[in-house]
C-alpha positions, 0 to 999 in steps of 0.5 A: 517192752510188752509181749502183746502183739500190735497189728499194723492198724493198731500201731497206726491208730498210736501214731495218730493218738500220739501226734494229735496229743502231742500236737497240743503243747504245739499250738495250745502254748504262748512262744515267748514265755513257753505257759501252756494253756489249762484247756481250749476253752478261749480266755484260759490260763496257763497251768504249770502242771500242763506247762511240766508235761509239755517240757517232757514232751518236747524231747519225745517230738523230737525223737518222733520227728514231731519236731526239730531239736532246734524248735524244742531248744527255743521253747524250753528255754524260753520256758525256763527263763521265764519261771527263773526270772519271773516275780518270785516272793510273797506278793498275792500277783507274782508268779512263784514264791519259796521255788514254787508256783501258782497253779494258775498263770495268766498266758501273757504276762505269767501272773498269778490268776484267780486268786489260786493257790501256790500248789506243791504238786503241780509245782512237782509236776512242772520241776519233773519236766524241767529235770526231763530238760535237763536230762534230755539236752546234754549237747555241748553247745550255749544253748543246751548248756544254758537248759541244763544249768537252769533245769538245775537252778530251778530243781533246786529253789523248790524249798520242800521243808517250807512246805511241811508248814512244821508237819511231817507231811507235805500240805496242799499249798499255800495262798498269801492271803491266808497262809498254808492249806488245810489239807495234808499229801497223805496216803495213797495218791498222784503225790508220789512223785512229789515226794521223790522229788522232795526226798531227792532235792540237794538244798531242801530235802524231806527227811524220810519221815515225810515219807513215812507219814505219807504211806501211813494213810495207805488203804490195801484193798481187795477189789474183785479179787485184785489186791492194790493200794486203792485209789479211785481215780484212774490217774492216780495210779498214772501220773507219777509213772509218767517219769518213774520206771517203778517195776521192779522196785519197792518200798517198804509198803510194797515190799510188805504186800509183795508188789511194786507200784506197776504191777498196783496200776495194772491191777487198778487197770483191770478194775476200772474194766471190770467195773465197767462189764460189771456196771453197778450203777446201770450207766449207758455205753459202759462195757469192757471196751468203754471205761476210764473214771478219772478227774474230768469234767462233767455235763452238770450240776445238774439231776435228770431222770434217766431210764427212770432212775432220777440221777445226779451229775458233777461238773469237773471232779475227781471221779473214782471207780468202783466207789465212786463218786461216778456220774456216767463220765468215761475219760479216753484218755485216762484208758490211753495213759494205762497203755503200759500197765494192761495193753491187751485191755486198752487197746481194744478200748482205744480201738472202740473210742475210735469207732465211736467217733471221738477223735472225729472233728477234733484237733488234739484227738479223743475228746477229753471226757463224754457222758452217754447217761446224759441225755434224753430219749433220742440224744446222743449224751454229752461230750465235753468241749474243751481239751485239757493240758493235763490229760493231754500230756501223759497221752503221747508220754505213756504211749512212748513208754509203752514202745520203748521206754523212752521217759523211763529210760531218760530218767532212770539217770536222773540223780535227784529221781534216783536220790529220792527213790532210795532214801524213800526207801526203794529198793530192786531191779534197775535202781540197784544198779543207779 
């Protein structure tokens, strides 16, 4: 799709990337109840963004041979039977209330855990890889019927306008103990594929209001002389693509600035690199090859003279560049995730992860997130021990998408994707045609 050239040592490099990411939803989940877990670390939950992300990916083991059809059957099914007929109400220790679910859920029995929140976007990436369910199986047998018709099920309980709390625009999410969030989905951020979502549902849909109340909190920014609506995080300008085929199709924010989301992630790409060449902050190991600020964890809290400067580092938080908040924390599969934006810039970064060693004595491939600046005299800095389901999934998706299309091309039917689009107000390229 891209007229960069792989060499053959590249497109081995992708095969391993790809499988070891993959390889996580293999053997980081719970069979009988399809959970995904959040991260390695022993004891965690499951979570339903993490559990979205897998659906997606088992059609891709599947067409890379990863896995058989018949395996991805059984795990999707148990998965939808679980979230269908799981606790579902007010209660504080069920699993789902009004369509959507708890952000955290116990591996086991699929219970709420630690008193977390019941989340409308992770609700929307979960419900995104249960359209991709849907999508994908369409053979004409008990099994994969029985897919489609609980994808449809499922897609359709999410009450969106419940989750305007009367607003306009979406809120965070909901706790029973105390009601709906404070915060509101406003301006630029990974939510976009939860209005589409919303937009597109056929029992309770956004009004486009929603919609436009969401872009009204844009910020259009020139950023080393790339225009783009800013956001810090690189994954923001990720996680909605990893189902949404967005080139060549615009909104009316984007048609106003002459641009489509695409073309504003390839522009975020080339950003975060040049912030890393630039280095502001006099961070260690950062250069064009070695860049990704993104959600991560961290080596702190904690403050620590480095090369005499007294420094402050987070644990996990949502890492932004150039503006920050930055710590010294380089994310390599936040690089991996921008292959189809920029792959002349991200495949040499991939190429320097590799050199250095991340993926050495690792399951699932690069470590999530290391941190160079911290460390003494001497010490070879931080790396992160645990993997973490949410920046395994959009690893081996946006490599496929990078090569073929496959996610983009699976969900460019996808009517509840195509409804939302257009009475978002999209318009252009392929969807003209949907």
């Amino acid at each position: 799709m891209d007229a960069f050239a792989h060499t053959s040592a590249d497109d081995a490099l992708l095969d391993d990337i790809l499988r070891l990411a993959f390889d996580y939803f293999l053997k980081e989940a719970n069979p009988a109840n399809g959970l995904v877990a959040d991260r390695t670390r022993p004891g965690a939950p499951a979570s339903i963004a993490a559990t979205g992300l897998a659906l997606s990916a088992y059609p891709l083991g599947v067409e890379r041979g990863l896995m058989s059809r018949q395996a991805a059957v059984q795990r999707t099914l148990a998965t939808l039977r679980f979230f269908l007929n799981a606790p579902h109400g007010p209660e504080p220790h069920a699993t789902g209330h009004r369509g959507f679910y708890y952000h955290f859920l116990d591996m086991e029995h699929g219970r709420r855990v630690w008193k977390c929140e019941l989340s409308t976007v992770d609700t929307a990436l979960l419900i995104a890889g249960v359209l991709v369910a849907g999508e994908y199986f369409r053979a004409d047998d008990g099994a994969e019927a029985e897919i489609r018709a609980l994808s449809d099920a499922l897609h359709r309980r999410v009450d969106w306008q419940w989750a305007q709390n009367g607003g306009t625009t979406v809120t965070h999410g909901w706790r029973p103990e105390r009601g709906f969030l404070r915060y509101r989905w406003e301006g630029y951020d990974e939510a976009l594929i939860l209005y589409v979502l919303g937009l597109g549902s056929p029992t309770f849909p956004l009004p486009p209001q929603s919609y436009e109340g969401w872009l009204a909190g844009y910020r259009w920014m020139n950023v080393y002389g790339h225009g783009m609506a800013y956001a810090g995080p690189l994954f923001i300008h990720q996680m909605s693509h990893v189902w949404i085929d967005f080139r060549g199709i615009r909104d009316a924010f984007m048609r106003e600035h002459a641009s489509d989301y695409f073309e504003n992630s390839r522009r975020a790409t080339y950003v975060h690199r040049q912030y890393a060449i630039r280095n502001p902050r006099h961070l260690r190991g950062y250069h064009e090859n070695a860049w990704g600020v993104t959600a991560s964890d961290g080596p702190g809290p904690a403050r620590r003279t480095v090369d005499g400067v007294e420094r402050r580092f987070f644990s996990y938080g949502s890492r932004g560049a150039p503006h920050g908040p930055d710590d010294g924390t380089l994310s390599p599969w936040a690089a991996a995730a921008s292959l189809p934006f920029a792959p002349e810039i991200v495949m040499p970064a991939l190429r320097h992860f590799h050199a250095i060693g991340l993926k050495n004595g690792n399951p699932y491939g690069f470590t999530a997130s290391y941190n160079p600046t911290f460390a003494a005299d001497g010490e070879p800095g931080w790396v992160a021990p645990d993997h973490v389901g949410i920046n395994q999934g959009p690893i081996p998706l946006m490599i496929e998408n990078h090569r073929s299309d496959f996610l983009w091309r699976l969900m460019r039917s996808c009517r509840p994707i195509v409804t939302g689009l257009k009475r978002a107000g999209f318009t252009g390229g392929w969807l003209d045609k949907a």
